[in-house]
N, C-alpha and C positions, 0 to 999 in steps of 0.2 A: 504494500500500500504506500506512495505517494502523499507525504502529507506537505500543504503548500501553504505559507506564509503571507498574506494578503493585506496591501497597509494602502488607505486610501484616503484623502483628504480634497476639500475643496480646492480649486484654484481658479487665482482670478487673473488669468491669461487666453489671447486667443489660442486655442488647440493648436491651431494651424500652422501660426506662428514659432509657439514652442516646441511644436515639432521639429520644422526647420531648422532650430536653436540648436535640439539633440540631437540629433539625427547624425551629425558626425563623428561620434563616439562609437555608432553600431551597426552592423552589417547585416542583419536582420531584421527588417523592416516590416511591417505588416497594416494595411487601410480599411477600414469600411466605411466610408461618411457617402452616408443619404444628403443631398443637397438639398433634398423638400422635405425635411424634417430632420428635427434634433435625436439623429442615431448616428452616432458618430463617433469610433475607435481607431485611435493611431498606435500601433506599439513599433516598441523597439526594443534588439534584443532578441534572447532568447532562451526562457530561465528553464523552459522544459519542453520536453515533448513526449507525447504520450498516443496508446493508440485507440483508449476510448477512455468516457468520464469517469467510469466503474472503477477505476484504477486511483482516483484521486479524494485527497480529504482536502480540507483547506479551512485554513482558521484565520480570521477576518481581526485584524488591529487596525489602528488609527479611527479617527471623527468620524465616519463614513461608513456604516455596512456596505459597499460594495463587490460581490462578488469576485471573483477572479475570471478573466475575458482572456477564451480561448481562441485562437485565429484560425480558420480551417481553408485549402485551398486543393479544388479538387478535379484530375482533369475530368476529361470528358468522355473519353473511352481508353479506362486506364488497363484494359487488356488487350486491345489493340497490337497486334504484332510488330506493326511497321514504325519503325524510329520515329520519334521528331525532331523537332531542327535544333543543331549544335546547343542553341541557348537553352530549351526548353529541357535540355539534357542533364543539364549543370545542375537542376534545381534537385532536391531528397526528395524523397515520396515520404513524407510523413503526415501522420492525419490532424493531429490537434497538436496547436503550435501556441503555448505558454509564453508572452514577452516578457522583460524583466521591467520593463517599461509600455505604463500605456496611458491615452490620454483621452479622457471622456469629458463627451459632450450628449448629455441625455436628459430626458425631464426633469430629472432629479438634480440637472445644472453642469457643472465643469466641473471634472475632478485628474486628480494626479494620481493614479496607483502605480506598488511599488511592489513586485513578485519575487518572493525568495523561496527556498528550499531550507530557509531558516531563519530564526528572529529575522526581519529587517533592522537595519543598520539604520539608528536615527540619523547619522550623518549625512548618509546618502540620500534619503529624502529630503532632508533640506538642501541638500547639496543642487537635485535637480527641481524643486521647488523655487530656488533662486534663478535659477539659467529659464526656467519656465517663464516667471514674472519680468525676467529683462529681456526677454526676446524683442527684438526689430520687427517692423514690420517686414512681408516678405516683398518682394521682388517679384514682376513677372520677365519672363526674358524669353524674346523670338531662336528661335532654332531654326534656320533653312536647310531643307532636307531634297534630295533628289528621291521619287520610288521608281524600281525596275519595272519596268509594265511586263504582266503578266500574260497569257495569249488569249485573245478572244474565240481563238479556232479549238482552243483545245478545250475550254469552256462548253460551247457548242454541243462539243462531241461527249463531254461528262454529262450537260442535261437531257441529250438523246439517252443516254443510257438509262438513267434516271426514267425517262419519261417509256422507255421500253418495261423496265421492271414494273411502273403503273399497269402500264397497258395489259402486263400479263399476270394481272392483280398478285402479286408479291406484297405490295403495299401500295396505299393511297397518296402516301408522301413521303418526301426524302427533303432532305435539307441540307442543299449543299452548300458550300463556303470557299473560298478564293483567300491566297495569301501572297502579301507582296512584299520585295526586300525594300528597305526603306535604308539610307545614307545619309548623315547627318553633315552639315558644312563643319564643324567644330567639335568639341564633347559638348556631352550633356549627362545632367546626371537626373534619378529618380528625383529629385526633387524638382529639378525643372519640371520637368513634365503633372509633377502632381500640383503642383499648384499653379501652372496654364487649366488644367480639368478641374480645378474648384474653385478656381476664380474665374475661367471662361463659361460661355456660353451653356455649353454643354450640359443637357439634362438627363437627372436618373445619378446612381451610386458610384465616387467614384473605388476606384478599388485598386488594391497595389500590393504584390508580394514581391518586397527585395531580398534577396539571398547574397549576399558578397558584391559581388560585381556585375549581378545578372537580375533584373527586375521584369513581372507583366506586370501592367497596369493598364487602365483603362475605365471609361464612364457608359454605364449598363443602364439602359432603362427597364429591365426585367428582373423584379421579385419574384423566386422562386419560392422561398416562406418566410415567415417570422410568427414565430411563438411566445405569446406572453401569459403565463399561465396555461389554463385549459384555450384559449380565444388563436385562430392560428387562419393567420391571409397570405392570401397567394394570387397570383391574375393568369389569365391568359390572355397573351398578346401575340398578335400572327395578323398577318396583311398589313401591308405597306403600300403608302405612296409618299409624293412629295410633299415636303412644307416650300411655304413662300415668304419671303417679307412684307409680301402684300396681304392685310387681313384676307381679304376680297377673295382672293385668289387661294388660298390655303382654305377657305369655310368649301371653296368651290370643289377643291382637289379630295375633302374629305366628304362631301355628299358624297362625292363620286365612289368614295373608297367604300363606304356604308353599302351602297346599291352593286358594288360589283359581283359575279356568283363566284367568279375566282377565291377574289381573297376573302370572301365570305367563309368560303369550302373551305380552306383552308385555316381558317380560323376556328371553324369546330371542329376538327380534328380536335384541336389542344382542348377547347370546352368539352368535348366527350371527354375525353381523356383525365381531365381535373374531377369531374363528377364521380368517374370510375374508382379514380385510386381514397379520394377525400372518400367518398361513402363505406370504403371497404374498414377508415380507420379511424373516422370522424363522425361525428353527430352534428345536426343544424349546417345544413352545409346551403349556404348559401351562394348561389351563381345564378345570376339574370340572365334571363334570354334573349336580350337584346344586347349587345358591345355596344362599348364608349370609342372616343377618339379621344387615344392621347398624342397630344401635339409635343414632338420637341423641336433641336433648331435645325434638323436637316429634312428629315422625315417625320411622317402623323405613320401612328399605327394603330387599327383596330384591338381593342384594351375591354375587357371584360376581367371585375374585381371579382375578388373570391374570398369569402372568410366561413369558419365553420368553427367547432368546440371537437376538439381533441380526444377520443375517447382515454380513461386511465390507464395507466402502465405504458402510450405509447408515448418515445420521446423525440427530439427534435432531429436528432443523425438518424432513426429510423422514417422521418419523414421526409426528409433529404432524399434518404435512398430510395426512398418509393417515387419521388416525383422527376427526380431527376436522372436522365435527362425526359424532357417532354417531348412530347410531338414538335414543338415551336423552335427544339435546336437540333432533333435527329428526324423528327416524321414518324410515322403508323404503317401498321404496328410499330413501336419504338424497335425491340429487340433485330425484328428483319432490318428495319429502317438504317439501325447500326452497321450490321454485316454490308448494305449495300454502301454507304459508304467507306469503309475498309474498302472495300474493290475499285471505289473509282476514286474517290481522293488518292491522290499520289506523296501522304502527309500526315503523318499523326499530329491534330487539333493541340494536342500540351493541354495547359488550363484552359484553353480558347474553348467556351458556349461548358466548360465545368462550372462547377457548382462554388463557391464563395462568400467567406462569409465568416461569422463567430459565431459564439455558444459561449455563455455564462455558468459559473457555478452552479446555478439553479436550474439548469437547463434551460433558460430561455435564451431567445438570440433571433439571427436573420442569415438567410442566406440567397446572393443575389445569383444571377446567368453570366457568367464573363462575356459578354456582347460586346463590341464596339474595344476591342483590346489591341493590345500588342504587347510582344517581348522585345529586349534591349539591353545593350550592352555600354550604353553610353557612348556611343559610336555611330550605335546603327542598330537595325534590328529586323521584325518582321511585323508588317501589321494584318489584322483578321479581318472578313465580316461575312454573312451566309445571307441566306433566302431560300424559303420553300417552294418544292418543285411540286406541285399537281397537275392533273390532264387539264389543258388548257395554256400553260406555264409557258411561256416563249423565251428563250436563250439571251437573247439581244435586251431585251426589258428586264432581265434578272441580273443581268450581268451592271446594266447602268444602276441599278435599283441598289447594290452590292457598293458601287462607287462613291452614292448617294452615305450610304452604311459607313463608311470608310471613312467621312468627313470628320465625322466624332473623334476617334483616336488618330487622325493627323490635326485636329486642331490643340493637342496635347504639346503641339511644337509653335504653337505660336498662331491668331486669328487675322 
């Protein structure tokens, strides 16, 4: 048994800022900050790692009950045979990842926790309680990047595949994803990049797992769950069109997107699908039958909320693994929907459309869709983004729609 020291205290600094402060002390890094709401964890560090809760006790000191916040980062098909790229390689596979440092911002207000494997050292909290409180404001700073274009013809030929497996009902949907090398004019480090995505435009979670020298990060507009108590939301989001900087023109682009049978189709897939696994573990399971539009700054996406009550004994890593992945990052059936990706991706995803997120002492927590991502080396790197293929589904419109997708995690370099 795991017994964990947990000292937590208010503080009254920006997160964001003090993070940047610390941040050069540790080479394990870890983000989950919702930008439309105060859920928000930075750690650094790395006081443990463990490979479920069951394993840990943890006794709470300082002003503060707050639990101990675990960071979990998960890929996307972590049996996959086929490699991924150099960076994605470097990272551990470990499941719950303990910072020695973490920096919260949640209902409960701002606080500074401080994780040991033993008494915490009063010095060292005041030590970083001090560097907390004098922090600078941050800096935003442009990065000019060159990306290698990728091929439009062999895209083509991955959604014919695709769209041959529909046709010979294997499955209804596949969701496939494009990746591109990205060059930077200069360095850059995780820090740049995470606060261009929390200070820029960009909406939905940003999120960040640095290891050494090698970070993904990235701004997701997709909740896969969050558990507070027995009360547990999740959305399904599927269909895509454009946004505009014209009201006019985005109210216009999303009528559109509501009445089309395409991304309609496409989008209950994932609402089947949420119904299915929520009712097998959940009670009061709430999902409308009619989708919302959610607007962000590149793309609107058809957006149906989800909230339900938790049956007992189940907890939040068994909900993860039931829901993830969805139809909305592999397709239907999910299981086939995987295998047919292994065959025509020429790429193992890494964390890209895995599962991210924390889990608290208590078991409660959130975990988002790495969407809208990329890996980096401070150099260079790779960037992500996918789209759902169904009959009807044309190559040429999936592939811009992809580009469209892409905006998010290059404007992490500067808008």
């Amino acid at each position: 048994m795991t017994r964990i020291h947990t000292y937590s205290q208010p503080v009254d600094a920006d997160i964001v800022d003090a993070f940047c402060s610390l941040q050069k002390g540790f080479t394990d890094q870890f983000v989950y900050y919702d930008k439309q709401s105060v859920c928000r964890y930075l750690g650094l560090g790395r006081c443990i790692a463990l490979s479920g809760m069951e394993g840990a006790e943890y006794e709470l000191e300082g002003p503060v009950s707050q639990p101990p916040v675990f960071f979990s980062f998960n890929r996307f098909d972590a049996e996959n045979p086929k490699p991924t790229d150099e960076l994605f390689e470097a990272f551990p596979r470990l499941r719950l990842m303990l910072p020695e440092v973490v920096l919260i911002e949640n209902e409960r207000g701002r606080m500074l926790q401080v994780n040991s494997l033993s008494a915490v050292y009063p010095g060292r909290i005041a030590r970083f309680a001090r560097q907390a409180a004098a922090a600078q404001a941050r800096v935003r700073e442009s990065i000019p990047f060159t990306l290698e274009a990728d091929s439009r013809e062999e895209w083509r030929r991955e959604v014919a595949s695709a769209l041959s497996a529909i046709r010979g009902g294997r499955v209804g949907k596949v969701v496939l994803s494009r990746r591109q090398r990205l060059s930077a004019a200069h360095p850059f480090s995780s820090k740049d990049l995470l606060v261009n995505l929390i200070d820029g435009s960009a909406r939905g979670t940003v999120i960040m797992y640095r290891y050494a020298d090698v970070f993904f990060c990235g701004c997701t507009p997709e909740l896969l769950v969050r558990k507070r108590g027995q009360l547990v939301q999740s959305m399904c989001l599927a269909g895509t069109c454009p946004a505009s900087e014209d009201a006019a023109e985005s109210k216009r682009l999303a009528e559109e997107l509501m009445a089309d049978e395409k991304n309609r189709a496409e989008h209950e897939h994932v609402v089947h699908f949420m119904r299915e696994v929520l009712g097998r573990i959940c009670h009061d399971v709430d999902i409308p039958k009619t989708p919302q539009i959610l607007p962000l700054r590149h793309v609107q996406h058809l957006h149906t909320p989800v909230s339900a009550k938790v049956l007992e004994g189940v907890e939040l890593p068994e909900i993860v693994g039931d829901l993830h992945p969805t139809p909305a990052v592999a397709g239907t059936p999910v299981g086939e929907a995987k295998m047919i990706i292994r065959q025509i991706e020429g790429y193992n995803r890494g964390f890209f459309a895995g599962a991210c997120g924390y889990i608290d002492g208590d078991g409660d927590g959130a975990f988002s869709v790495g969407l809208r991502t990329g890996v980096f080396d401070g150099e260079g790197g790779w960037v992500y983004a996918g789209c759902g293929i169904v009959e009807g589904s044309d190559a040429d419109d999936e592939f811009d729609e992809i580009d469209m997708k892409l905006k998010t995690i290059l404007s992490a370099f500067g808008e």
